[in-house]
N, C-alpha and C positions, 0 to 999 in steps of 0.2 A: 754682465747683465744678459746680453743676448745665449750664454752658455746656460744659465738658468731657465728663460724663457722656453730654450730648445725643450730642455728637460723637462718644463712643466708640461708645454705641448705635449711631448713624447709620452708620459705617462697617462694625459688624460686619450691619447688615442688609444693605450694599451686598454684603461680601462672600459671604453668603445669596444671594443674587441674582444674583451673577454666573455666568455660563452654563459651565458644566463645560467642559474643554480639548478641544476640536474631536478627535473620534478618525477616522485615515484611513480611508477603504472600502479594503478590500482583498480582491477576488475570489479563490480559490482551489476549483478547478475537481477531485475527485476520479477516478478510474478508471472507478469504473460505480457503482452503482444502493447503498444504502446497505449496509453490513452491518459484525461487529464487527472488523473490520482499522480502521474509519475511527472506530473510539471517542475513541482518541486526541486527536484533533482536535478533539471537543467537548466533552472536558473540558479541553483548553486552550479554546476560547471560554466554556463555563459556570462555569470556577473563575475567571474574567476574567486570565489568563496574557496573552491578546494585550491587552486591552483595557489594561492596568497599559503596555504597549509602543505604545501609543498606536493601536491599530488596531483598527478594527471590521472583523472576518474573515467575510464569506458563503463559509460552506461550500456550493459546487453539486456536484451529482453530476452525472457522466460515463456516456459510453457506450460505453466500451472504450478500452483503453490506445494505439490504435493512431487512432481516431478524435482522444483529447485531447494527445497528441504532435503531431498536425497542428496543434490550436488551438494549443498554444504555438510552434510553430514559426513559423504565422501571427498571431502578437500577440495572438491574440482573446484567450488567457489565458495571459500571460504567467510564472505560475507556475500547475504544477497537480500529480500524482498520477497516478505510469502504472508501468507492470511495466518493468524495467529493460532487459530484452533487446529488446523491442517499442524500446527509445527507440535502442539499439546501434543497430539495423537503422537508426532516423531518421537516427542520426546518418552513418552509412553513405551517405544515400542523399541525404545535403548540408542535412538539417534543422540548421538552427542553436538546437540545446538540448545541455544536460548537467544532470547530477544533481548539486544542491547539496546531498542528503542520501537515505540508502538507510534505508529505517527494517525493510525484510523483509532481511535477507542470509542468506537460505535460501532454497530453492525450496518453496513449501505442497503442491507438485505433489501429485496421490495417486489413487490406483483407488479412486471412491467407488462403493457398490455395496450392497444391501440387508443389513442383518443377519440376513435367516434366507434368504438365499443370497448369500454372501460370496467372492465368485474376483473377480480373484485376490488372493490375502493371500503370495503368496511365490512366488517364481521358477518353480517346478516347476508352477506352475498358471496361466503366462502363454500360453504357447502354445495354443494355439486358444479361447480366451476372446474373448467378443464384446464387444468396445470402443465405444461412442457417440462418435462425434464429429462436429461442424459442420464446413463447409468452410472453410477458412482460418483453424481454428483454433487461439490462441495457442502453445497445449498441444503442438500438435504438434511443434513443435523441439524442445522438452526429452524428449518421449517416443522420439522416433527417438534421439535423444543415450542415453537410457534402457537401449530395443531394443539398440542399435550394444554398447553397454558389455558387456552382457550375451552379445552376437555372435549376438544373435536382428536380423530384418530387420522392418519393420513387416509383410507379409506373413504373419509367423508368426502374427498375430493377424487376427483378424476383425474389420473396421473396418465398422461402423454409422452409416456418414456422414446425417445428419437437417438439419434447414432453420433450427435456431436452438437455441440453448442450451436453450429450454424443451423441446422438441423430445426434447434428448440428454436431460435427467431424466426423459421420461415413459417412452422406451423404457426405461430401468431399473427404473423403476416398473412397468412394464407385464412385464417380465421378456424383455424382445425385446432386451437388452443385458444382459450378464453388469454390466459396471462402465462409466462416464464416467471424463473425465479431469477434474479440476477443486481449487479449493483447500481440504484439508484442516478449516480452523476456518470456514469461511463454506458452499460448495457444500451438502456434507451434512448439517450442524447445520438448514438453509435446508429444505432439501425435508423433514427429519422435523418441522421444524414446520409447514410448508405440508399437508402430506399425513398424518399421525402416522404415518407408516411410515417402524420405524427404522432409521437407516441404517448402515454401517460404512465405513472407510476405511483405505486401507495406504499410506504416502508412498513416493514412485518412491525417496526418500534412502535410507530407512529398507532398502529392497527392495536397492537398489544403489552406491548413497552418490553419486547423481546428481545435481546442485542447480544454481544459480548464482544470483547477486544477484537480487532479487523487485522490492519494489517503491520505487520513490524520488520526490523530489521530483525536478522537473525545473524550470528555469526556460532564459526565451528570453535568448539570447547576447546579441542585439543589446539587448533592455530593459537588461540588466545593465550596459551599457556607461555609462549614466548613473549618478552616483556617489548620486544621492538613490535611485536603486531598490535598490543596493546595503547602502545602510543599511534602507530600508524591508524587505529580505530577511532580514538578519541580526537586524532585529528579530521578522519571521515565526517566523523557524526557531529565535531562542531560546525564546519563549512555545511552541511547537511540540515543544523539544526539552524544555523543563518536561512538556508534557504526556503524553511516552509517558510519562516519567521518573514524574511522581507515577501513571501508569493502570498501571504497572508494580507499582507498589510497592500501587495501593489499587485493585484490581481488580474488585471488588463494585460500589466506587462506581463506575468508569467507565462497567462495563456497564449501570448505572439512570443513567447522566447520559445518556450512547449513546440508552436507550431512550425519553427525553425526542423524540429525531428522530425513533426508527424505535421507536413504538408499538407495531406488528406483533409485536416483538420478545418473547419471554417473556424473565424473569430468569435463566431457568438457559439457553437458548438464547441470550443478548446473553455471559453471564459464559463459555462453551464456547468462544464463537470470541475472544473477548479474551484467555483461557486461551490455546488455542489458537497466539497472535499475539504472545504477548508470551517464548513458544518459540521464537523464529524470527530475532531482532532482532539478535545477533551473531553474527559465525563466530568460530574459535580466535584467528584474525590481529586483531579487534578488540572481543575482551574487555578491559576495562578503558577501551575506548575511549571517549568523549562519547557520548551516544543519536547513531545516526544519522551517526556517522564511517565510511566506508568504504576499505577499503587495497585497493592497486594489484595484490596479491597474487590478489584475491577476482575484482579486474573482468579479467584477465589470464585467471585459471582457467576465468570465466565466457562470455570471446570464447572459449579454446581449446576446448573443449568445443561453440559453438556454430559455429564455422569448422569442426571435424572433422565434426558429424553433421547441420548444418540450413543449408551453405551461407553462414555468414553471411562478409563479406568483412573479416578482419582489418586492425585500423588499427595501425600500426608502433609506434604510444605513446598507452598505453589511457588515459594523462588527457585525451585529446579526449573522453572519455565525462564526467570526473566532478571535482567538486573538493569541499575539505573549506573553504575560504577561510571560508565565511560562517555556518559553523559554529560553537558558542560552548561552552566550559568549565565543566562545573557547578560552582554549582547552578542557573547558566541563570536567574539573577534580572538584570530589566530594571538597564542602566547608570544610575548618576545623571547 
């Protein structure tokens, strides 16, 4: 008896001791610099959603959507986080990426602009308003798309071309611009905490019913080609597709898990842009859908709109942009 007991001992300390199940790196590369669009994300790594799917996720931040559609195109990061009309254009221009999931399908687009001088807030107060914008900036396609719908020209407005995003917030600040172009729950929440002057904002949607698909997951064609990244993707994007899923449903928390990364952040500033974000996540075509399913309906709407007003070059059949394959069914808990 007591030779038994040794041994059962004995084993349950070996099983004490043996080293937890090797979890994968897995880099995941976001758009820009941190804010609460990218909450999500850390409360899937902080409620352990990827870790339970066997992966250890480094979340790195990006420096524009146009910048990190290059990395993935060139391997450096082979899954990352970019606005989805910026990837159109890659894809256009023979980048090998597509969107294995859209988690914005709205445009955040909006005239952000001081709240104790607020133009423009409606149509009748666009024309000759002095607009901020950098050169080559994102905003601009969807704003001539904007103009065009309206049958105003960019012309009609007063463009305030500056040398960098920080640039276009201080001529607003400074009141040398009526409004910037910029996203809804991040841009202006951002500057009234930076600056305490508060700000207001009016969405190009809301103004004209102007929008198209925002932000997505994008992964590299050729990574994907291997059948082991294909499953290491679909288990990203289920731990991934849990976490808008419960930051949807537990929004407080997200916003103080969020602000575990970005400290800067106050509570009611981190909870505004998650608010904000969690507005934005289906169109009509895919309600009811999985987190982060997108229809051909949305990415069609979102090249016709950008072929009429920004030039882009229509592809005959818009799944070269995107698929739903590696997508999962809630409630988005890891397979056995």
């Amino acid at each position: 008896m007591k030779l038994a007991s040794s041994l059962i001992a004995a084993l349950a300390l070996a099983v004490l001791a043996a080293p937890a199940a090797a979890q994968q790196k897995f880099p995941f590369r976001l758009n820009w610099t941190l804010y609460g669009e990218h909450a999500p994300f850390f409360v899937a790594r902080d409620k352990g959603f990827y870790k339970e799917e066997g992966l250890d996720v480094e979340i790195q931040e990006g420096s524009g959507s146009t910048t990190v559609a290059q990395l993935v195109a060139n391997g450096t990061s082979p899954v990352a986080y970019v606005d989805a009309a910026t990837m159109m254009r890659g894809v256009q221009a023979g980048m090998p990426i597509r969107a294995v999931g859209v988690t914005l399908q709205q445009s955040p687009m909006a005239f952000i602009y001081r709240a104790d001088a607020p133009r423009p807030t409606k149509v009748a107060e666009i024309k000759g308003s002095r607009i901020a914008i950098t050169a080559g900036d994102a905003s601009l396609a969807i704003f001539t798309a904007f103009m065009g719908k309206l049958g105003m020209k960019l012309e009609d407005v007063q463009m305030i071309t500056v040398a960098n995003p920080a640039a276009k917030e201080q001529a607003v600040l400074n009141k040398q611009a009526d409004a910037l172009l910029g996203y809804f729950m991040d841009q202006g929440p951002r500057m009234q905490l930076q600056t305490g002057v508060k700000m207001g904002w009016t969405r190009l949607y809301d103004m004209a019913g102007v929008t198209t698909l925002s932000s997505a997951i994008i992964a590299n064609n050729d990574w994907l080609k291997d059948p082991k990244n294909q499953d290491t993707l679909r288990r990203f994007l289920r731990a991934t597709q849990r976490g808008w899923e419960y930051s949807n449903h537990n929004r407080a928390e997200a916003a103080s898990i969020f602000r575990k990364a970005a400290p800067a952040f106050t509570q009611e500033i981190a909870l505004l842009e998650v608010d904000g974000t969690m507005t934005i996540i289906h169109t009509d075509r895919t309600k009811g859908k999985p987190v982060a399913w997108s229809d051909a309906g949305d990415w069609k709407d979102s090249q016709d709109l950008l072929e009429k007003f920004a030039k882009l070059k229509p592809a005959p059949d818009v799944n070269v942009y995107f698929t739903n394959e590696y997508l999962s069914q809630p409630p988005y808990l890891p397979k056995k």
